[in-house]
FIVEX-597205 format. One record per residue: residue number from 1; residue in one letter; chain; x, y, z of N, C-alpha, C in turn. Coordinates in steps of 0.001 Angstrom, whole numbers, plus 500000, padded with zeros to 6 digits. Example, Ala and Ser with C-alpha at 12.3 -4.5 7.8 and 13.67 -1.06 7.14 Angstrom:
BEGIN
  seq  type  mol  n.east  n.north    n.up  ca.east  ca.north   ca.up  c.east  c.north    c.up
    1     A    A  513190   494310  507800   512300    495500  507800  513200   496700  507800
    2     S    A  512850   497750  507080   513670    498940  507140  512900   500030  507870
***
This chain:
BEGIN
  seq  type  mol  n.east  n.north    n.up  ca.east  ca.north   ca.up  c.east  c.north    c.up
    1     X    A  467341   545672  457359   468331    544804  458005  467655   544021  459120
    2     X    A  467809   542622  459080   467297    541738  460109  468125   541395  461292
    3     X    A  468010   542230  462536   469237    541908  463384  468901   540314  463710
    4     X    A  469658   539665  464731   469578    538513  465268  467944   538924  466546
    5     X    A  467488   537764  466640   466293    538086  467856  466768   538782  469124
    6     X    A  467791   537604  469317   468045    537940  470942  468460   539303  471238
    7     X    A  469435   539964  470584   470494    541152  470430  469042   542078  470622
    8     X    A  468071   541837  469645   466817    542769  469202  466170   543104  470429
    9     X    A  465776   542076  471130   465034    541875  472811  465879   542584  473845
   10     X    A  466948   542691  473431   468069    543405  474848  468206   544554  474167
   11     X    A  468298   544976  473226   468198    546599  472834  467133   547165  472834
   12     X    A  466033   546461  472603   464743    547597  473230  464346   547105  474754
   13     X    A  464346   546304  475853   464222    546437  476788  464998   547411  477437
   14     X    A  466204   547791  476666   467128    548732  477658  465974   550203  477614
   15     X    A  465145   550172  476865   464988    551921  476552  465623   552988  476518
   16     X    A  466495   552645  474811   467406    553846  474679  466715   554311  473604
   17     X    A  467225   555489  473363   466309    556212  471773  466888   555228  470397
   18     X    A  466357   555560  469713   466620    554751  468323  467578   554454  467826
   19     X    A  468372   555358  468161   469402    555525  467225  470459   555061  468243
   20     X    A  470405   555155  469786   471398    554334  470468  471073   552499  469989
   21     X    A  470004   552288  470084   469628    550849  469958  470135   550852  468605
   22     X    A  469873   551498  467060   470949    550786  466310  472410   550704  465999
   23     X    A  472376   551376  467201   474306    551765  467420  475014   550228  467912
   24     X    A  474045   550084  468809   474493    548995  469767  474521   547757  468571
   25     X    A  473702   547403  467925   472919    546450  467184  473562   546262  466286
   26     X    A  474668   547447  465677   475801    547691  464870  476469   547334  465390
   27     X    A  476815   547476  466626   478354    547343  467168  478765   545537  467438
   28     X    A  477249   545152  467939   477630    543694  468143  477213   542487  467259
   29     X    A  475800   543319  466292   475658    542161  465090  476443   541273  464693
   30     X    A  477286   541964  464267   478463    541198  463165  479246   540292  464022
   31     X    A  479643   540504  465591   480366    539106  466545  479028   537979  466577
   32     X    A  477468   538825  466800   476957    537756  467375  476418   536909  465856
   33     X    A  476580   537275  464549   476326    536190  463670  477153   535721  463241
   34     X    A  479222   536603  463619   480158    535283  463491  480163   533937  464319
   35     X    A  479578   534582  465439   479881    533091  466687  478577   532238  466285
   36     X    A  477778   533369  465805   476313    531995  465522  476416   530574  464664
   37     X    A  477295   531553  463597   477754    530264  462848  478819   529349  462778
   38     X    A  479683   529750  463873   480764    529192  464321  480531   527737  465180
   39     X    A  479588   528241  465987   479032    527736  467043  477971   526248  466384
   40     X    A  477495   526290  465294   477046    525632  464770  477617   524766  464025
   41     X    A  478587   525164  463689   479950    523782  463170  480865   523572  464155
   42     X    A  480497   524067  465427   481333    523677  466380  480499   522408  466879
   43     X    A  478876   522668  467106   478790    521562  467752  478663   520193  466875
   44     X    A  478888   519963  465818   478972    518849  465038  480545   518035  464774
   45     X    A  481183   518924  466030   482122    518220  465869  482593   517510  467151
   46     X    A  482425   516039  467165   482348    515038  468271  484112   514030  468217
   47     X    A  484801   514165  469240   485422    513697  469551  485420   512055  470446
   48     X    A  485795   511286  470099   485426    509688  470683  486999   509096  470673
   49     X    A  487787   509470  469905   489325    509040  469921  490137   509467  469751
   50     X    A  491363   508433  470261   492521    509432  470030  493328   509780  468742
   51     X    A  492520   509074  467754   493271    508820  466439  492478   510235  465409
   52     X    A  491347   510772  466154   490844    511865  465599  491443   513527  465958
   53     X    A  492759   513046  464890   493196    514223  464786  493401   515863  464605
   54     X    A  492628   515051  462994   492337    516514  462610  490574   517196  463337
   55     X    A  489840   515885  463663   488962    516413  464299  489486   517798  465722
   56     X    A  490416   517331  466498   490894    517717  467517  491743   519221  466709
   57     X    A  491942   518839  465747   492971    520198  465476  491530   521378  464824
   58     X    A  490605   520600  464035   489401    521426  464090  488774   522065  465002
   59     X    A  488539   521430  466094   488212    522330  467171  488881   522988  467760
   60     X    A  489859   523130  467823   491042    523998  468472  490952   525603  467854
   61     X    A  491029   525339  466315   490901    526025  465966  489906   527345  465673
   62     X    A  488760   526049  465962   487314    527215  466100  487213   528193  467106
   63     X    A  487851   526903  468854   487844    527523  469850  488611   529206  469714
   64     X    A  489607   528715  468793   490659    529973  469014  489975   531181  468095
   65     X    A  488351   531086  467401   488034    531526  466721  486939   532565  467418
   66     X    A  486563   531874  468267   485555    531931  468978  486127   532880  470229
   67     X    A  487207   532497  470760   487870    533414  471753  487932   534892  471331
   68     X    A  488192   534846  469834   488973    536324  469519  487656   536967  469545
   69     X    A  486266   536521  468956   485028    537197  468946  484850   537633  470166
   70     X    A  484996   536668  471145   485086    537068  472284  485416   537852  473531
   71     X    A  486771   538120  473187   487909    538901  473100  487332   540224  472548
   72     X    A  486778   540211  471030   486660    541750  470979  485349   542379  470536
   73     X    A  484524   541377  471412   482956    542048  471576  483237   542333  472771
   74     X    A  484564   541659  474001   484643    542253  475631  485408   543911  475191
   75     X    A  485862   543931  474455   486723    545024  474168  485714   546412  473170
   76     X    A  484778   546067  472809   483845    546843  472155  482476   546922  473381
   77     X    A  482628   546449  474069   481363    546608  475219  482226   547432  476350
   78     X    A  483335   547417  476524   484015    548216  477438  484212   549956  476822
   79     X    A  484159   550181  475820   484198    551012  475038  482502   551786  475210
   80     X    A  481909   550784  474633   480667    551418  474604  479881   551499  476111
   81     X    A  480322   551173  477279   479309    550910  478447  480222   552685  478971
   82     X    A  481313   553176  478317   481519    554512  479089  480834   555363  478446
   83     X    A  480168   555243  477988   479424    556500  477369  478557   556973  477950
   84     X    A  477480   555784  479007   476287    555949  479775  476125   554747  480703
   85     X    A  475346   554954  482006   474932    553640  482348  473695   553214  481678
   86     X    A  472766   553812  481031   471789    553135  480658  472266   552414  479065
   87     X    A  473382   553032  478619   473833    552266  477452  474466   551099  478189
   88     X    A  475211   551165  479198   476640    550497  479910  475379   548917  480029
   89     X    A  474233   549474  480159   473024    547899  480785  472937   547403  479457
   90     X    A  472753   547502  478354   472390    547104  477128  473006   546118  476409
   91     X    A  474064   547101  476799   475863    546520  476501  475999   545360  477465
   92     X    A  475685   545515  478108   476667    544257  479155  475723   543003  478758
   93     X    A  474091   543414  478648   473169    542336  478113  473148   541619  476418
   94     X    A  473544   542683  475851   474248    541610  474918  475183   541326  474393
   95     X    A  476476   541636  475710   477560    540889  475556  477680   539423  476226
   96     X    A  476381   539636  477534   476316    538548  477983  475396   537603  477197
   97     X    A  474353   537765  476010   474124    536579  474884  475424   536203  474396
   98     X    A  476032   537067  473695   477523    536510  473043  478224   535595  473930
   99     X    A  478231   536164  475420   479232    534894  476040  478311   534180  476296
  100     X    A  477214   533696  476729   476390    532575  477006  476668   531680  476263
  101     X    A  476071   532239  474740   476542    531623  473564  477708   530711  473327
  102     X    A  478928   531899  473651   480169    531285  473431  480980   530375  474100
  103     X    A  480651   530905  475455   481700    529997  476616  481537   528523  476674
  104     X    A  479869   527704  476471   479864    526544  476441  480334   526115  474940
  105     X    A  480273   526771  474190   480651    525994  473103  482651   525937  473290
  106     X    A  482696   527346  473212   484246    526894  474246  484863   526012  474797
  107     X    A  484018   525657  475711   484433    524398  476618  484013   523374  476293
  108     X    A  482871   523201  475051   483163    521558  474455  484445   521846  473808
  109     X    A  484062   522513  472836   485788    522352  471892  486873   522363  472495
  110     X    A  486962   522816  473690   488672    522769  474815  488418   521078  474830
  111     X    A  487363   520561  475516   487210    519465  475808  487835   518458  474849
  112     X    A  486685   519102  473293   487202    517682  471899  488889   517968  471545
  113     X    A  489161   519169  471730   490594    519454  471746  491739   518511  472067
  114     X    A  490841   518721  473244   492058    518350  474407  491502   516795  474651
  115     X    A  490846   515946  474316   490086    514540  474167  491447   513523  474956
  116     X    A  492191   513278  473863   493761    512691  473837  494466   513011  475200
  117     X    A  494698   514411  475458   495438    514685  476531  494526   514689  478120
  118     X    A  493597   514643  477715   492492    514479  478930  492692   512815  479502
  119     X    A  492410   512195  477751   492292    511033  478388  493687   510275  479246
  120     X    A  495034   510895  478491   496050    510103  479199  496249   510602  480579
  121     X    A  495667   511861  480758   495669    512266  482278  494814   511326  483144
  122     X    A  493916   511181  482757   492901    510011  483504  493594   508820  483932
  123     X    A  494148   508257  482387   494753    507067  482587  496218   507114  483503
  124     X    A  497292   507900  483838   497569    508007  484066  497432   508217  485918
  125     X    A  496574   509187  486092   496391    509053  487677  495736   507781  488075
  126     X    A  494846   506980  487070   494103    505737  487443  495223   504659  487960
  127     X    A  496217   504875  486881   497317    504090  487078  498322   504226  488185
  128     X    A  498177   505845  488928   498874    506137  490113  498240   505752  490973
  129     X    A  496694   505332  490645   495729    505037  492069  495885   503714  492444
  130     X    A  496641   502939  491392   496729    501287  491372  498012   501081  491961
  131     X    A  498764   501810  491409   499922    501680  492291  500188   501860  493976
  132     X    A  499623   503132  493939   499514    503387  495566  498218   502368  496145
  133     X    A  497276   501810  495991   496887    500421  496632  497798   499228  496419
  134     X    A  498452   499187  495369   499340    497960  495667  500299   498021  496785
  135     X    A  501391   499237  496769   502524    499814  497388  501962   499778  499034
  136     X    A  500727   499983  499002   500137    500373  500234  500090   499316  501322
  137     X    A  500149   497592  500364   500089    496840  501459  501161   496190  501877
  138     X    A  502538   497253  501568   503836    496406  502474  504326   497398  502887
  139     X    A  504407   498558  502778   504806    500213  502937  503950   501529  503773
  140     X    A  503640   501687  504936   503158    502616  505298  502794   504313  504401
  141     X    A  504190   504864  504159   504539    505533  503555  504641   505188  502342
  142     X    A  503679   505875  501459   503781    505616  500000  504181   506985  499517
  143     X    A  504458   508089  500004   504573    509410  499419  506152   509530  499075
  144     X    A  506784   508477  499864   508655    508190  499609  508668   507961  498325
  145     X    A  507794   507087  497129   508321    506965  495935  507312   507958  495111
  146     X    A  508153   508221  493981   507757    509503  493024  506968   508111  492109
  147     X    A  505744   507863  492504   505009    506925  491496  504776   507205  490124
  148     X    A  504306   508354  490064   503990    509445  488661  505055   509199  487722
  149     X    A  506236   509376  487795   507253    509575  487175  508074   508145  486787
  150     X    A  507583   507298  488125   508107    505736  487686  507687   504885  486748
  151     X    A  508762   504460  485919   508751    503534  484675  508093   501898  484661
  152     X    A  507376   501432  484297   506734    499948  484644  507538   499263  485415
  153     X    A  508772   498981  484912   509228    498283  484761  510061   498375  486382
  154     X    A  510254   499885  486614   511444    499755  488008  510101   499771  489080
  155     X    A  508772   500389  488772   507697    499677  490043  507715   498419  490001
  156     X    A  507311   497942  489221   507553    496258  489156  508555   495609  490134
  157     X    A  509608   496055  489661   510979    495414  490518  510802   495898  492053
  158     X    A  510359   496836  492131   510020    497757  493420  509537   497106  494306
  159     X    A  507976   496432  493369   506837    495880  494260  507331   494469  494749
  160     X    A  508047   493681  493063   508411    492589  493498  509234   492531  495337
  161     X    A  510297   493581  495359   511163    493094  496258  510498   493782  497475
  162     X    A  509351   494648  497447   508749    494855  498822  507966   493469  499433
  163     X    A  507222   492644  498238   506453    492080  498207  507539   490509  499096
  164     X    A  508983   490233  498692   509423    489438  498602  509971   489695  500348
  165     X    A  510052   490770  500308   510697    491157  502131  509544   491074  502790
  166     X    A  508305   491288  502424   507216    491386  503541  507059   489535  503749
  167     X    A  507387   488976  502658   507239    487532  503001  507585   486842  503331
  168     X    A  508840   487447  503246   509924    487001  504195  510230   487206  505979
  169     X    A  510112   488406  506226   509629    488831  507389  508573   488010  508199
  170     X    A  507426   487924  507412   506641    486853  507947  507065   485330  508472
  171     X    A  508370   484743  507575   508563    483373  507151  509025   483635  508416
  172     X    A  510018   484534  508911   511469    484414  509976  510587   485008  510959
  173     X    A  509561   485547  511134   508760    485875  512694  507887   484255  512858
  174     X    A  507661   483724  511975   506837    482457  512198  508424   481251  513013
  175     X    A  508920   481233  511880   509803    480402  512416  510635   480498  513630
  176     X    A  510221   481782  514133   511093    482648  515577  510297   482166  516698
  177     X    A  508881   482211  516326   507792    482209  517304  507678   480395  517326
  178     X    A  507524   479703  516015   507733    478346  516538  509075   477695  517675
  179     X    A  510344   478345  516762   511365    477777  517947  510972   477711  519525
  180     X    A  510804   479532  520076   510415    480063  521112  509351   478919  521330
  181     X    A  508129   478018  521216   507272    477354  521259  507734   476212  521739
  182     X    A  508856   475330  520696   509530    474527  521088  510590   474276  521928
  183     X    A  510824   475640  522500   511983    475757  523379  511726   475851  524978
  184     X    A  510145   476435  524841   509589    476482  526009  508877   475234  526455
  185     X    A  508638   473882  525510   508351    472888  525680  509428   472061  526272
  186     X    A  510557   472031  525193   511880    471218  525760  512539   471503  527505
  187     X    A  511778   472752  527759   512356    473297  528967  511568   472906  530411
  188     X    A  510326   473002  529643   509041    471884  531046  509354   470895  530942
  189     X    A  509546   470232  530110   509622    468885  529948  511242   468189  530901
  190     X    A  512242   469458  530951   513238    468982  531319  513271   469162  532755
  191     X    A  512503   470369  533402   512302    470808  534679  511143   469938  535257
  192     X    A  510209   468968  534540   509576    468132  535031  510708   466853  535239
  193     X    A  511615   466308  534005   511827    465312  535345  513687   465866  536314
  194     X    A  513863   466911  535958   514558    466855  536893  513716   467325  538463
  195     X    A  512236   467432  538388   511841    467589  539669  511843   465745  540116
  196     X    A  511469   464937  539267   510917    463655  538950  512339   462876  539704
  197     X    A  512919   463592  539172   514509    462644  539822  514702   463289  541095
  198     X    A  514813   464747  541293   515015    464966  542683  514163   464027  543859
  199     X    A  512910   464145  543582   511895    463958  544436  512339   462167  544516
  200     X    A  512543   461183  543192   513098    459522  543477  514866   460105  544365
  201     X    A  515641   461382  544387   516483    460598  545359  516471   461090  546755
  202     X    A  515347   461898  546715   514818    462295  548403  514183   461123  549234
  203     X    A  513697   461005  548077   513077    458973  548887  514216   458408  549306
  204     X    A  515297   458355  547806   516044    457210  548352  517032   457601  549502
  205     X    A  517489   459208  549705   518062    459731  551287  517403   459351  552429
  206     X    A  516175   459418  552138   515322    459140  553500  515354   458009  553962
  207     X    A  515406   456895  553029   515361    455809  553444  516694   455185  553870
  208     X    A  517600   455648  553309   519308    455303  553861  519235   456147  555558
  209     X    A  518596   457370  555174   518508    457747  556241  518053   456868  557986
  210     X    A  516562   456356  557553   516241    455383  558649  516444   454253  558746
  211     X    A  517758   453827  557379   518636    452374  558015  519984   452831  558552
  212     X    A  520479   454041  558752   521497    454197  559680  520585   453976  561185
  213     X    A  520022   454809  561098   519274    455650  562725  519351   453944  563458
  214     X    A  518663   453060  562971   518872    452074  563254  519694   451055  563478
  215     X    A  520611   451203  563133   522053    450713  562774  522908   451093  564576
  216     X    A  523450   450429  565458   523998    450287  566486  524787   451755  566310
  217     X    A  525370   452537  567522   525783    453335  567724  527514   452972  567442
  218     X    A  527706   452014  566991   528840    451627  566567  529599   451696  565421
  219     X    A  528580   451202  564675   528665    451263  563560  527786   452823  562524
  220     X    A  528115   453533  563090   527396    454520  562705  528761   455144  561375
  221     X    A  529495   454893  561922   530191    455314  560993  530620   455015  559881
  222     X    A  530909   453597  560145   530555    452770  559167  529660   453186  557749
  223     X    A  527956   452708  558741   526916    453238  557675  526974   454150  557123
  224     X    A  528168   455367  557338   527857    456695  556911  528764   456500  555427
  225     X    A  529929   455737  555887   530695    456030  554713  529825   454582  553278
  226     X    A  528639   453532  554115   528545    452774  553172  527496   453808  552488
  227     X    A  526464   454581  553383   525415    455363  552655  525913   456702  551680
  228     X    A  527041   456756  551873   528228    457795  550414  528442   457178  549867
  229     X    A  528905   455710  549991   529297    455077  548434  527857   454667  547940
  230     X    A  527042   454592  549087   525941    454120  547707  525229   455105  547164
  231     X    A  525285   456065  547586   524662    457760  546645  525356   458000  545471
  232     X    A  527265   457572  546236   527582    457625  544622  527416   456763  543685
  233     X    A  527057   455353  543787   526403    454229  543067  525355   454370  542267
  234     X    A  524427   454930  543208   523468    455654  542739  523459   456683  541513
  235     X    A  524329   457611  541537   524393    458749  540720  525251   458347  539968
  236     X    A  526373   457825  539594   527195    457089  538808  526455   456447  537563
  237     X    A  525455   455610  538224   524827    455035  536762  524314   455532  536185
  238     X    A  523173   456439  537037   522673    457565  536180  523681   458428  534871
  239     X    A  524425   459252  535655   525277    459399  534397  525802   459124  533021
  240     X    A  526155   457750  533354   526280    456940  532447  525219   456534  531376
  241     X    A  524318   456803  532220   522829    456441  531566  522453   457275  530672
  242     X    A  522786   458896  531236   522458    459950  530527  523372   459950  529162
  243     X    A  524969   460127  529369   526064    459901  528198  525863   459325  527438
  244     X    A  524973   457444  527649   524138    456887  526885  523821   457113  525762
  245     X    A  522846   458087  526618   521930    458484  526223  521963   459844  525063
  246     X    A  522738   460639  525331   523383    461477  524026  524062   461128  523156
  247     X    A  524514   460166  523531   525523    458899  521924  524200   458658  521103
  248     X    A  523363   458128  521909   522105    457624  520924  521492   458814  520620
  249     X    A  521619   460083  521232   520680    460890  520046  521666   461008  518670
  250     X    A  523043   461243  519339   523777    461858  518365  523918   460832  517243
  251     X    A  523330   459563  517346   523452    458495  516558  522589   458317  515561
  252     X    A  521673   459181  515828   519971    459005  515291  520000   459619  513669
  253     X    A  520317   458503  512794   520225    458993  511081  518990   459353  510712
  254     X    A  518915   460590  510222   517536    461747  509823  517632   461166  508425
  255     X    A  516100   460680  507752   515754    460438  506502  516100   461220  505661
  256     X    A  516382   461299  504271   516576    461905  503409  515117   462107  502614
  257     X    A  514570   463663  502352   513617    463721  501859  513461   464982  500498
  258     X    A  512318   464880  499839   512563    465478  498354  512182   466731  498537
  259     X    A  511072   467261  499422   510304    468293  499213  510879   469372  500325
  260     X    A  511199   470657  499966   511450    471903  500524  511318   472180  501846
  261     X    A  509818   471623  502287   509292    472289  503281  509527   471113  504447
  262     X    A  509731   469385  504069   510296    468471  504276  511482   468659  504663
  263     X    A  512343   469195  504066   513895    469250  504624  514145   470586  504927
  264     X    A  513223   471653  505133   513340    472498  506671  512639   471806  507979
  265     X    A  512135   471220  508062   512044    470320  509205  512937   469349  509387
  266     X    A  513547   468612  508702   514589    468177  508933  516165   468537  509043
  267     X    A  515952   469758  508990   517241    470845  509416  516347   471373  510865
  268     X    A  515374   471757  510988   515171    472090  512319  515423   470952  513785
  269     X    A  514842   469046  512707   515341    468848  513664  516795   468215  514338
  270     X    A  516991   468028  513217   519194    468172  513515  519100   469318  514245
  271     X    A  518773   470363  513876   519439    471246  515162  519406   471291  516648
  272     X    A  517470   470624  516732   516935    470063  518121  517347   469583  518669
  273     X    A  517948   467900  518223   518620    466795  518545  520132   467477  519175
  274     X    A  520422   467981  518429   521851    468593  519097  522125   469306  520010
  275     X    A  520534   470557  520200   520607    470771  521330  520405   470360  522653
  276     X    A  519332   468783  522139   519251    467750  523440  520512   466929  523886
  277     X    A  521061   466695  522679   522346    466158  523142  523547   466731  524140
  278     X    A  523172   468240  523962   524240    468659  524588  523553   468934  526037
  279     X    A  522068   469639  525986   521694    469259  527145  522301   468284  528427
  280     X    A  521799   467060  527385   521945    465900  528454  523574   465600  528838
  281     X    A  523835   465865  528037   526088    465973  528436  526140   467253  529491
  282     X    A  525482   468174  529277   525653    469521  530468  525734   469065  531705
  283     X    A  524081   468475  531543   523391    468083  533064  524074   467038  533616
  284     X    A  524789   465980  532970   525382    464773  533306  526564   465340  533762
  285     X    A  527501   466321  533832   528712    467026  534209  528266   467229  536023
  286     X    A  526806   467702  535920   526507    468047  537627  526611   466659  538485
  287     X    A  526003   465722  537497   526071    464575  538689  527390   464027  539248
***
């Protein structure tokens, strides 16, 4: 009888008497030349797709072939290692050829097995990894949606309307921050000349001023009531000037134009105009 080599090399290194070494050599021959040849139509069988079915159901099957050898050369080495420790070393050495043997071939065939279900796992988290970088750039928190489990079609709608609020958000902080821009302009501009007018009717007090002083001690009173009517002369037209002056904004026909972004500026500035108009009617109430 020709045992296998390896089995041969681990039963006489153990140094047991003869007849333990062909005990052993008996006990595990027959697993280690089922898996030998198992193992050898195992590895000729290569998995590359998912359409290789029966390839996949072939290896499954070997694997499950290969386990049971496995299974009960562990169950015949547990048996035989109580008898002695110097048998228990022999035993464990060539149960460990059998699993050397077996376990990688094992785990290709789990592998060609499982080919199909490996691969949609891949594809699948690849596809969770795409999602959570998309989700990621309008959403802090991406762990709120169950991505895994979501259907194309409702991420889609998902992303669309995160995608559509983040752009929006943007549109109405831009257009917040321009008003604020233009509002703080309209407001220097208005506090410049109402300094502009104070300062022309301080002149013109001063100077009514040093044509009374001059004016006979007689007529002082006089001058006083002519230098009130002419302040109100003064400020009277102005007024008028201003009221004018808000008829003609409110008069001012805004072009009609084709393009979108054209007639939000021309809704911003109808709204401008109206608020100058009323401006200038406010301020014209003080004079």
């Amino acid at each position: 009888m020709n045992e296998p080599t390896e089995l041969t090399l681990v039963a006489q290194e153990s140094n047991l008497p003869i007849e333990k070494v062909e005990s052993l050599l008996k006990s595990f021959t027959g697993y280690f030349q089922e898996a030998k040849g198992l193992t050898q139509i195992a590895r000729e069988i290569k998995v590359t797709s998912e359409d290789q079915v029966a390839e996949m159901s072939e290896a499954r099957r070997i694997r499950k072939l290969l386990q049971t050898i496995r299974t009960n050369a562990e169950k015949t080495k547990i048996q035989l290692k109580e008898q002695s420790l110097r048998e228990g070393n022999a035993i464990q050495g060539m149960f460990n050829i059998i699993k050397a043997l077996v376990i990688p071939v094992e785990e290709h065939l789990e592998a060609q097995e499982k080919f199909a279900e490996n691969l949609k796992i891949a594809r699948e988290n690849e596809k969770n990894t795409q999602r959570l970088i998309l989700l990621s750039k309008y959403v802090e928190d991406t762990s709120v949606y169950n991505l895994k489990e979501m259907a194309d079609y409702s991420f889609n709608k998902l992303l669309e309307g995160l995608k559509l609020a983040s752009e929006a958000s943007a549109i109405a902080l831009k257009l917040a921050e321009e008003e604020k821009v233009a509002q703080q302009v309209a407001e220097k501009k208005d506090q410049e000349r109402i300094i502009l007018e104070n300062e022309q009717l301080k002149k013109e007090l001063i100077g009514a001023r040093l044509d009374k002083e001059q004016e006979i001690e007689k007529e002082k009173m006089i001058k006083e009531a002519e230098l009130e009517a002419k302040q109100k002369s003064l400020l009277a037209p102005d007024k008028d000037k201003l009221l004018e002056l808000a008829l003609s904004v409110d008069k001012i026909v805004l072009p009609n134009v084709a393009s979108t972004e054209a007639g939000e500026i021309i809704k911003k500035a109808e709204l401008y105009l109206g608020e100058v108009s009323k401006f200038i009617r406010d301020k014209a109430k003080t004079l």
